[in-house]
C-alpha positions in Angstrom: -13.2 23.6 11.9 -14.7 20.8 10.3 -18.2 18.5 10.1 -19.1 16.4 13.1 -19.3 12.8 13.1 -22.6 12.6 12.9 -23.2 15.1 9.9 -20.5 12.9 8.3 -22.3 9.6 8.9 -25.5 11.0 7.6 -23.9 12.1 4.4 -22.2 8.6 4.0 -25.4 6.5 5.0 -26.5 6.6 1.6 -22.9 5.2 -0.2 -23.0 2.8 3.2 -26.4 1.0 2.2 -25.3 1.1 -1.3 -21.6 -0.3 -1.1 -21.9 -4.6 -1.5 -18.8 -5.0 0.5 -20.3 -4.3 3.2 -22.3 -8.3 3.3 -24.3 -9.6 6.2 -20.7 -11.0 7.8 -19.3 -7.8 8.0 -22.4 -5.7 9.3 -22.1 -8.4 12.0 -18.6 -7.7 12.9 -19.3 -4.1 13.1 -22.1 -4.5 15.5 -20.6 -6.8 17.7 -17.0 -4.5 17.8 -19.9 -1.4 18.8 -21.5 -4.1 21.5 -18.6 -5.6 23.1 -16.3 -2.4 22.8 -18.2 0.1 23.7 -21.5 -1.3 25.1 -22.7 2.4 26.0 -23.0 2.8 22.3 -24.5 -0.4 21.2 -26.2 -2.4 24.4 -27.0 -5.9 24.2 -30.4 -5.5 23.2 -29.8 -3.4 20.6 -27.1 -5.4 19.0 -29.9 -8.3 19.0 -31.8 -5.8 17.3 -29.5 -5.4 14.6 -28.3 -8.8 13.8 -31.7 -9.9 13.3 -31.1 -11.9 9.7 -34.6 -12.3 9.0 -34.5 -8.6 7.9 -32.3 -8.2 5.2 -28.7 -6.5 5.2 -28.9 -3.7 3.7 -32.0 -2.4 6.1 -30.5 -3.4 9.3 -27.6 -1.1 8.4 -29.9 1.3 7.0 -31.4 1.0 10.9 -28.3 1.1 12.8 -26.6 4.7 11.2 -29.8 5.9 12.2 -29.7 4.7 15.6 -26.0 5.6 15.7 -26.7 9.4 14.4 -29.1 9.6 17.0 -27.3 8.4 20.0 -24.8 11.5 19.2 -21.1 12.3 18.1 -19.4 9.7 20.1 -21.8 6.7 18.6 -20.9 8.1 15.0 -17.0 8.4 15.9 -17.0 4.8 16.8 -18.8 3.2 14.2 -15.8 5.4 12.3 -13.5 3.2 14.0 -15.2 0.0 13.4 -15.4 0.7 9.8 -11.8 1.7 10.2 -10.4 -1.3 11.7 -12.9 -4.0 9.9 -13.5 -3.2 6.3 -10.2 -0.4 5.5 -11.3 -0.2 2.1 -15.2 1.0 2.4 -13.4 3.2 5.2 -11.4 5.1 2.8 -13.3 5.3 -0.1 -16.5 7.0 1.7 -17.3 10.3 0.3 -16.3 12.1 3.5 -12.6 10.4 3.6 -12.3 11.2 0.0 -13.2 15.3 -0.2 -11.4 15.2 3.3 -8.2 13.4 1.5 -8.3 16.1 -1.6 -9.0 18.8 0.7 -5.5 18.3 2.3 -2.7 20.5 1.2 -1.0 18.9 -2.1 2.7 20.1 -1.5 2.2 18.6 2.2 0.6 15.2 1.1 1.6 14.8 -1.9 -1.8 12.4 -3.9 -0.5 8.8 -5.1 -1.5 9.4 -8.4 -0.2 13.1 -9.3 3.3 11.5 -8.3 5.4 11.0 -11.5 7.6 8.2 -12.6 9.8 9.4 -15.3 11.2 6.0 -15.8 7.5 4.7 -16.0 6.7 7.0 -18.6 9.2 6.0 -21.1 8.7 2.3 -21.2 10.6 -0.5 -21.6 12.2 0.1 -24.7 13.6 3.1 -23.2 15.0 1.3 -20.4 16.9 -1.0 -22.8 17.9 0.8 -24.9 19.8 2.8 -21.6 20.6 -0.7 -20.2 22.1 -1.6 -23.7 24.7 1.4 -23.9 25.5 0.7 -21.0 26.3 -2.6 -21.3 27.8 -1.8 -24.2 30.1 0.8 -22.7 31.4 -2.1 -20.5 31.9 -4.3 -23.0 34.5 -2.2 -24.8 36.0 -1.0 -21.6 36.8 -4.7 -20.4 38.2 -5.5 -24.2 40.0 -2.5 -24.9 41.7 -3.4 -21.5 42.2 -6.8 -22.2 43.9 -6.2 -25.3 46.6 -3.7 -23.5 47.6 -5.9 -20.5 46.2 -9.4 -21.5 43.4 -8.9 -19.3 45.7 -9.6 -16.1 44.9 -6.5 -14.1 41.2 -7.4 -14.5 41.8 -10.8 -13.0 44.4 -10.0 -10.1 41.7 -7.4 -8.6 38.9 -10.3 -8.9 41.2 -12.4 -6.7 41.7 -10.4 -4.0 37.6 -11.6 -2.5 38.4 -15.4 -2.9 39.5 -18.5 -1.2 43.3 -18.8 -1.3 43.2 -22.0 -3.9 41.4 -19.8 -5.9 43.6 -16.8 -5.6 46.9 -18.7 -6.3 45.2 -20.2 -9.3 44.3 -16.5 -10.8 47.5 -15.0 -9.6 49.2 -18.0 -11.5 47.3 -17.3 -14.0 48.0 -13.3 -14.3 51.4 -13.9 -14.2 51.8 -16.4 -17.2 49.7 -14.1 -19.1 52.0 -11.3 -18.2 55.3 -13.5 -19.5 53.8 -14.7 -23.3 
């Protein structure tokens, strides 16, 4: 069905050693989660091994994917799962998440950016010029009304979510202006 774990560890080793994000703290974290979690994959000595700072970073890790690929598919799955749960972006962006992301079935999983955004597309002049018609469009309704019943059936329908001071005061008010 698909690679194993180690065949997909072997092919990201390279990105791995090259990526900066992964920094001396982080190499740490993922040793000790592989020591402390599961100490069949990483044992104690080993872990020493590997946190060793007088060898520099980016060999240590060089080291431990080796290490890993040769303790077998479970050692490669969890250092997955480190990766996973420590540093989410290297995680997704290695070159085996990636072709395994655009191999997926577009109509099922749809990618972020093939998604379109009509609205986005148009820009903001679009949007107000829309946003101005509309606005617009009100205007005219609420005058034109105003105009034909002094604006009193407008203001008895705003009264009917307010206090009772203030509803006496616009229902006083709609009725005067319904008199003149």
């Amino acid at each position: 069905m698909g690679e194993s774990f180690g065949e997909q560890l072997m092919e990201d080793s390279a990105f791995l050693r090259a990526d900066r994000r992964l920094d001396t703290e982080l190499v740490d974290r993922l040793i000790l989660q592989l020591n402390r979690i599961y100490p069949q994959v990483l044992t104690d000595k080993e872990a020493t091994k590997f946190r060793n700072l007088d060898v520099p970073t980016g060999f240590r890790l060089g080291e431990l994917l080796t290490h890993l690929q040769g303790k077998g598919e479970e050692a490669c799955r969890e250092f997955y799962r480190a990766l996973h749960l420590h540093v989410e972006e290297v995680y997704y962006s290695l070159p085996t998440r990636l072709r395994l992301r655009d191999s997926l079935d577009p109509l099922a999983y749809p990618r972020v950016s093939q998604q379109r955004y009509d609205q986005n597309e148009r820009g903001p002049l679009f949007f107000l010029g829309c946003f101005s018609v509309a606005m617009g469009m009100a205007l005219l309704y609420y005058f034109g009304e105003a105009k034909v019943t002094g604006g009193s059936r407008a203001l008895g329908m705003a009264a009917l979510g307010l206090k009772r001071k203030a509803q006496e005061v616009l229902i006083w008010y709609t009725e005067e202006s319904l008199m003149v």
